[in-house]
C-alpha positions as CSV (number, residue, x, y, z in Angstrom):
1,X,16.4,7.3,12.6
2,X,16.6,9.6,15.2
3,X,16.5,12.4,13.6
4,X,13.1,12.2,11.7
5,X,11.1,11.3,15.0
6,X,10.2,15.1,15.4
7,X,9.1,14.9,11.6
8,X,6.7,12.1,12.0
9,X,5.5,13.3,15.3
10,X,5.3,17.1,14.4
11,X,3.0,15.3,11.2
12,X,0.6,13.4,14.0
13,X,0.2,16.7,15.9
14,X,-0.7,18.6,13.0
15,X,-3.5,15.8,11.5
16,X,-5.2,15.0,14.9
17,X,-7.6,17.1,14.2
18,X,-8.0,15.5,10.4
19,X,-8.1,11.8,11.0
20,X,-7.6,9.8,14.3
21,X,-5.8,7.3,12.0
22,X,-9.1,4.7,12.7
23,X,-9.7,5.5,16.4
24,X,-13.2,7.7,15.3
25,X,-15.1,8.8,12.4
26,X,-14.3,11.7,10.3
27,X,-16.9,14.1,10.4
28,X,-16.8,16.5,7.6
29,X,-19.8,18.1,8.9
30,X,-22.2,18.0,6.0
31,X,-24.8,15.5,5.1
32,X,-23.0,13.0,2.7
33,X,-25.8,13.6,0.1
34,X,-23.7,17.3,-0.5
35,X,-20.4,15.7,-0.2
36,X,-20.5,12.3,-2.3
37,X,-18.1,11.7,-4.9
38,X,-20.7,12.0,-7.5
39,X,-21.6,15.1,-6.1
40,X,-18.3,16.6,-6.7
41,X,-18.1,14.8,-10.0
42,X,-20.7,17.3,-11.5
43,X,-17.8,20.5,-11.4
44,X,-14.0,18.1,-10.8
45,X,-14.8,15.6,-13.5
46,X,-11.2,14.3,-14.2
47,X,-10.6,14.1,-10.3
48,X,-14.0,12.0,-10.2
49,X,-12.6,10.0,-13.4
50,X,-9.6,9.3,-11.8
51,X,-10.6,8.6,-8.2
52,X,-13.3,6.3,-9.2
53,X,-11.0,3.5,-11.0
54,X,-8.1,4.5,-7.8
55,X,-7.9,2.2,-5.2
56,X,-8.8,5.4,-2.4
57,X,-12.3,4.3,-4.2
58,X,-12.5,0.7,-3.7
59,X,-11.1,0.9,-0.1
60,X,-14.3,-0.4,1.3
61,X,-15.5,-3.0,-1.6
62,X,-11.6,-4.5,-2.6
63,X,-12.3,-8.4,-1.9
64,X,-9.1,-9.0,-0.4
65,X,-9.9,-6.4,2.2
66,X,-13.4,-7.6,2.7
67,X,-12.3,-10.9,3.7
68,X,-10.0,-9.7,6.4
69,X,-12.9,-7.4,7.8
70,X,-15.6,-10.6,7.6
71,X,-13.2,-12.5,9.9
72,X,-12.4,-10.0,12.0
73,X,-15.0,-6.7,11.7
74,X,-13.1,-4.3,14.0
75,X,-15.0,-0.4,13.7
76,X,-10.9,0.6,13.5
77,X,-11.1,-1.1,10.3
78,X,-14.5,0.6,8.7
79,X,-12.8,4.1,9.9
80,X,-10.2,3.9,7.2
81,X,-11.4,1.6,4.8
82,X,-15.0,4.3,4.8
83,X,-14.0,6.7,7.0
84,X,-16.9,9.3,7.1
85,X,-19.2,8.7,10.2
86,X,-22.7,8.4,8.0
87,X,-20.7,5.7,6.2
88,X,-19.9,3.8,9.7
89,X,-23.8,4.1,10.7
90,X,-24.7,2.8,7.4
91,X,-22.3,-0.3,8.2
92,X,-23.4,-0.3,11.6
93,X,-26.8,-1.2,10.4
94,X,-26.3,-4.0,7.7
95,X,-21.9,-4.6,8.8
96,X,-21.4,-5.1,4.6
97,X,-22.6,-1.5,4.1
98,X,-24.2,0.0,1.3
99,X,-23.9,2.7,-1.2
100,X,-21.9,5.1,0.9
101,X,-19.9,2.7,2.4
102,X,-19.0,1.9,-1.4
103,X,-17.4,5.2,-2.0
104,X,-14.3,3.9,0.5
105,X,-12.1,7.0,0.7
106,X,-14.0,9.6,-0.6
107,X,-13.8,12.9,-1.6
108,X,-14.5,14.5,1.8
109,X,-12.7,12.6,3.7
110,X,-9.7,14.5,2.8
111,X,-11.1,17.5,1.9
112,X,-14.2,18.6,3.4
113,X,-14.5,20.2,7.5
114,X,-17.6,21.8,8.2
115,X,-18.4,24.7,6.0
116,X,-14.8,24.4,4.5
117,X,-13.3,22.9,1.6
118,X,-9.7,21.5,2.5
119,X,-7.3,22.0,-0.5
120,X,-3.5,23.1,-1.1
121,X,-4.7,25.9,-3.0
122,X,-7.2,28.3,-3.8
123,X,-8.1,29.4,-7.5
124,X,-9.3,32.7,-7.9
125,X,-12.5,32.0,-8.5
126,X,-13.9,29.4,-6.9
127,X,-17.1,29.1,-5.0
128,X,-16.0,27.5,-2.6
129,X,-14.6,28.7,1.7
130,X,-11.6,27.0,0.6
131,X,-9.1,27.0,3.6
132,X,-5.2,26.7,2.3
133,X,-3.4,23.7,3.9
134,X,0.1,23.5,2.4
135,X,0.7,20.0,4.0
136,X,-1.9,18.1,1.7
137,X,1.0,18.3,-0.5
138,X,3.7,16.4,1.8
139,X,4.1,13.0,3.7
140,X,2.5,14.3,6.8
141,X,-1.4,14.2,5.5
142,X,-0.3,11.0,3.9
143,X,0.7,9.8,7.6
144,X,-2.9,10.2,8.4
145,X,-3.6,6.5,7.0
146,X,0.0,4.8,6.0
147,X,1.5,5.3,9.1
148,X,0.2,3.9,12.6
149,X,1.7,1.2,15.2
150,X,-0.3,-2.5,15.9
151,X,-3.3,-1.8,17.7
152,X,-4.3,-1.6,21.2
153,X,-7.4,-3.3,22.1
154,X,-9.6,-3.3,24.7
155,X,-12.0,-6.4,23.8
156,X,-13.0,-5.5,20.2
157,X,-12.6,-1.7,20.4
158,X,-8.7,-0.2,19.2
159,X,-7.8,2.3,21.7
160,X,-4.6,3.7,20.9
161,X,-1.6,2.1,19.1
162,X,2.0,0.1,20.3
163,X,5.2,1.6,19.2
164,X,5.7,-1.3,16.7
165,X,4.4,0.3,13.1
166,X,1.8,-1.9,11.5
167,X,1.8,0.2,8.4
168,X,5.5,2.3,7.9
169,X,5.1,4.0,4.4
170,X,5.6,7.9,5.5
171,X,8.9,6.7,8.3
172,X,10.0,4.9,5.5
173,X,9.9,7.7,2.9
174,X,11.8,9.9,5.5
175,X,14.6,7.6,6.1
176,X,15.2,7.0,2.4
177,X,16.8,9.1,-0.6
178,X,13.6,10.7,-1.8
179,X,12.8,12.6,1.3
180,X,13.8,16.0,-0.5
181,X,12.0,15.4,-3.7
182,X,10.0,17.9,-4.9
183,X,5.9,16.8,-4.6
184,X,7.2,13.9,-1.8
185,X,4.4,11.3,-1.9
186,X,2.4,12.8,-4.9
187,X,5.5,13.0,-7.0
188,X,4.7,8.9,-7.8
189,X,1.1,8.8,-6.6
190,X,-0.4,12.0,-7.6
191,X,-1.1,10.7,-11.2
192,X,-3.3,11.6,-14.3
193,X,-4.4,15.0,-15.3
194,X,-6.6,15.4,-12.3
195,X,-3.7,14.3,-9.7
196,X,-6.2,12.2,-7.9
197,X,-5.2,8.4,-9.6
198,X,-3.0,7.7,-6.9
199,X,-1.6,4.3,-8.2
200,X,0.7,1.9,-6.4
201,X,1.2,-1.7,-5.7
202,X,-1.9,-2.8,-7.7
203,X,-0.6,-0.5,-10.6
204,X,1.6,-3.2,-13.4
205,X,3.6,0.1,-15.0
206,X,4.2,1.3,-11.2
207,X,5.7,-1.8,-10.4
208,X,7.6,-2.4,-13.5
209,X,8.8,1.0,-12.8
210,X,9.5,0.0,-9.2
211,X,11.2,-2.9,-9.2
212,X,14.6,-4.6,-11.2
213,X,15.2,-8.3,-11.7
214,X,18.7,-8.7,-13.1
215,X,20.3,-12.1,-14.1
216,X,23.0,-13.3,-15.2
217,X,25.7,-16.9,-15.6
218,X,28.7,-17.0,-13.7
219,X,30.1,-20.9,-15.3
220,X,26.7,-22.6,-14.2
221,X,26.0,-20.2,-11.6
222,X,23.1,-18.0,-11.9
223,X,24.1,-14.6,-10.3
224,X,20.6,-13.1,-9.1
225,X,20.0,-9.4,-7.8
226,X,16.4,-7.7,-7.4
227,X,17.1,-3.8,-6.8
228,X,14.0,-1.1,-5.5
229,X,15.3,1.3,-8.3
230,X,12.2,3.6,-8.4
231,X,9.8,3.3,-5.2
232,X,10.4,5.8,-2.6
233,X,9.9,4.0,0.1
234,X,10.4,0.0,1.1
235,X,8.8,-2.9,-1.6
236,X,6.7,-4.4,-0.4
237,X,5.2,-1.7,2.2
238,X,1.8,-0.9,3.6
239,X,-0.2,-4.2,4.9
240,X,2.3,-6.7,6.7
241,X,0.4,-9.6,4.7
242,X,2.0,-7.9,1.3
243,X,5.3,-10.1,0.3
244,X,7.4,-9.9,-3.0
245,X,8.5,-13.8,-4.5
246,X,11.6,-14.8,-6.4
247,X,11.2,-18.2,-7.7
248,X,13.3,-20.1,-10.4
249,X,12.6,-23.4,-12.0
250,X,12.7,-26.0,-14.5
251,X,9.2,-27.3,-15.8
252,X,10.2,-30.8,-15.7
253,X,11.4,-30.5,-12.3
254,X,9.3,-28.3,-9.6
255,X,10.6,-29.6,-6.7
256,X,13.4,-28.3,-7.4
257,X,12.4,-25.0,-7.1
258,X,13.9,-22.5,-5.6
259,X,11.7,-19.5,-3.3
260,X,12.8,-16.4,-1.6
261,X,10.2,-14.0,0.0
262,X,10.3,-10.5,0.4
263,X,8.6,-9.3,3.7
264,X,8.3,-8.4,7.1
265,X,7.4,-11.1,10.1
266,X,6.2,-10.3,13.5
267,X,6.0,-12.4,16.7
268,X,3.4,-11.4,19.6
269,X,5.6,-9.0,21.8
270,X,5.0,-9.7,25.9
271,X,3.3,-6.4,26.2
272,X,0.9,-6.4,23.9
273,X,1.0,-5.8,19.9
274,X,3.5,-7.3,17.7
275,X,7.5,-7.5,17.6
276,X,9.1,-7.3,14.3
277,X,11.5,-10.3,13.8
278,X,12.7,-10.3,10.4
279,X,12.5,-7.4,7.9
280,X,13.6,-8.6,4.2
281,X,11.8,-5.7,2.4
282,X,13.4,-3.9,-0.4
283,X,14.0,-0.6,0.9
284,X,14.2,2.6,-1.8
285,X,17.3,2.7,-3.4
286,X,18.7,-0.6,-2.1
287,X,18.0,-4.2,-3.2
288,X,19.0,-8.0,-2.5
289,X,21.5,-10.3,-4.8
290,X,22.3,-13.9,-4.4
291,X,24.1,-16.5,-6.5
292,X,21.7,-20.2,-7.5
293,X,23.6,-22.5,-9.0
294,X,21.5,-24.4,-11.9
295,X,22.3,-27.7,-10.8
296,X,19.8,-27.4,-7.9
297,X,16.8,-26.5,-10.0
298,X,17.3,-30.2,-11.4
299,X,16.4,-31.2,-15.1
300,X,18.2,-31.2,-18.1
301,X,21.1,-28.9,-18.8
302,X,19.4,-27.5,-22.0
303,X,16.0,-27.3,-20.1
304,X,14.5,-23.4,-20.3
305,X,14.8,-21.9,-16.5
306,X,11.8,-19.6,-15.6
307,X,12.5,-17.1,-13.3
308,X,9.9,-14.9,-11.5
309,X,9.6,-12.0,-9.5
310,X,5.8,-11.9,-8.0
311,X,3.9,-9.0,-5.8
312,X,1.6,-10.8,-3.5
313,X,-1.2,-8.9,-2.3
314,X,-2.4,-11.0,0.5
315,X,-0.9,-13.6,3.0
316,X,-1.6,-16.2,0.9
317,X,-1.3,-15.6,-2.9
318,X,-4.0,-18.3,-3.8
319,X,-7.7,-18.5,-3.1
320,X,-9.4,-19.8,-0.1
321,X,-12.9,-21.7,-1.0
322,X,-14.5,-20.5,2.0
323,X,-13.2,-16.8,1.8
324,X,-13.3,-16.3,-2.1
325,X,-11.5,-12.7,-2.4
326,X,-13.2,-12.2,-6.2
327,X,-9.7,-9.8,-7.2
328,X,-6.4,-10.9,-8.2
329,X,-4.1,-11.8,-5.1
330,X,-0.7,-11.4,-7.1
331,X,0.7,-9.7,-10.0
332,X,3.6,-10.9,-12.3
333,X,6.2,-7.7,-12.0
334,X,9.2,-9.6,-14.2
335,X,8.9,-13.5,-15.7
336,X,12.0,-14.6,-17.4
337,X,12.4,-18.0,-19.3
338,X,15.9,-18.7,-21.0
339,X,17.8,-21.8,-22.3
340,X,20.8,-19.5,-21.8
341,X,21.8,-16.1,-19.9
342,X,24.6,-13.7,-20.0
343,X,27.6,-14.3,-18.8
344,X,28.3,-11.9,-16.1
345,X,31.3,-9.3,-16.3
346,X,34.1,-10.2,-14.6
């Protein structure tokens, strides 16, 4: 752990002038109507293509974000979920925003400061004051949203962060077995001819890719494992409401059922912030296995066994009448259902 602190911190140095991870506004400088994604659409149409179904786009609009915000409407929130500072005025004035406050994490938010155009590199050609940053292309501009600690507040304004990361994605790169890959983040996220798709948990293939269930019958004994074979970083990561489920069960018989979450749990520390008390993530390269034997799942020895393994976007994977989120709150990454499975090897 140790040492990748001056990593992560030589990262924050380096991108406080970029993004104050949701203390203020970015200001790129320029009116919004010269820097709106359709705007840039007209020359960098696959980017646009791809950016527009991404969920960089729907950062603002997403429901299951929007009913977090309408509980709680912190300004940290509208500073990453529509970062630009004409977009926080426009929310300012009506708090559900409008059509700049729909382009969530748009184009200029990464790449536009002042008269400049932020990029990794510079074609010949372009018109364009393109200024070079190399580090667009590695964890540390990624840090500049999917790594911060729990908030400090002062009444309803954030005011600097606890040591406790609310959001670990980039540490948790850095400590894993992908830290050295070529591309880092954008080797997985970078997708599509225009690299600018920048699926993840919300993506089916990425999570089939992702994650492993593996199954198999020791005399009666189901011998489970789930492995993170593909993610470079911990599953589930990013928002501490995110959870993976493993459940297994007999139709006839749902109480028998049995659960096992995926996740991270906090308690409130003394000083402020939260205290991490339980960390069950998968992280990259590593996994869980555990053994279920079929007579708890009750029914009939012949009965089919379903077996599940479910992503779970929110802290509660069905909806709430009052807070309808409009947006699927889970996706199916494996479902198994088997009279019989195969022996394991001894």
């Amino acid at each position: 752990m140790a040492p990748l602190q001056p990593a992560i911190a030589g990262a924050l140095v380096w991108l406080a002038p970029l993004f104050s991870k949701g203390l203020e506004p970015v200001a790129p400088g320029r009116p919004m109507a010269e820097v709106s994604a359709a705007m840039c659409g007209r020359c960098h149409g696959a980017m646009h293509k791809e950016w527009v179904a991404s969920r960089h786009a729907q950062a603002w609009t997403n429901g299951i974000f929007q009913r977090e915000y309408q509980q709680r409407p912190l300004d940290w929130c509208v500073h990453c979920h529509a970062p630009l500072d004409e977009q926080a005025a426009e929310i300012a004035r009506t708090r559900r925003g409008g059509p700049l406050a729909a382009e969530g994490v748009t184009c200029a938010a990464c790449h536009v400061r002042g008269p400049r155009i932020l990029a990794a590199t510079k074609r010949p050609r372009s018109p364009h004051d393109v200024e070079v940053v190399a580090e667009m292309t590695g964890p540390a501009f990624c840090a500049g949203c999917h790594q911060f600690g729990f908030p400090k507040l002062e009444g309803a304004r954030v005011v600097g962060f606890h040591d406790v990361p609310m959001q670990d994605t980039v540490a948790q790169f850095l400590r894993g077995p992908q830290r050295a890959r070529p591309g880092a983040c954008r080797a997985c996220h970078a997708a599509g001819p225009g690299l600018h798709a920048y699926p993840g948990a919300h993506d089916p293939a990425m999570l089939a890719r992702a994650l492993r269930l593996s199954v198999c019958d020791r005399a009666g004994t189901l011998e489970l494992a789930v492995d993170n074979i593909a993610g470079g970083h911990h599953v589930p990561t990013g928002d501490v409401h995110r959870h993976v489920l493993l459940r297994a069960w007999r139709s006839s018989t749902p109480e028998g059922v049995f659960e096992l979450s995926f996740g991270r749990k906090f308690a409130p520390a003394p000083e402020g912030g939260k205290r991490l008390i339980e960390d069950t993530t998968l992280p990259a390269g590593g996994g869980w296995s555990g053994r279920l034997p079929l007579a708890t799942l009750g029914g009939e020895p012949d009965e089919p066994v379903n077996i599940e393994l479910r992503y779970v976007y929110a802290i509660d994977e069905h909806e709430v009448p009052r807070h309808p989120v409009g947006e699927p709150l889970w996706a199916v990454v494996t479902h198994l259902r088997e009279r019989t499975f195969r022996p394991c090897e001894k």
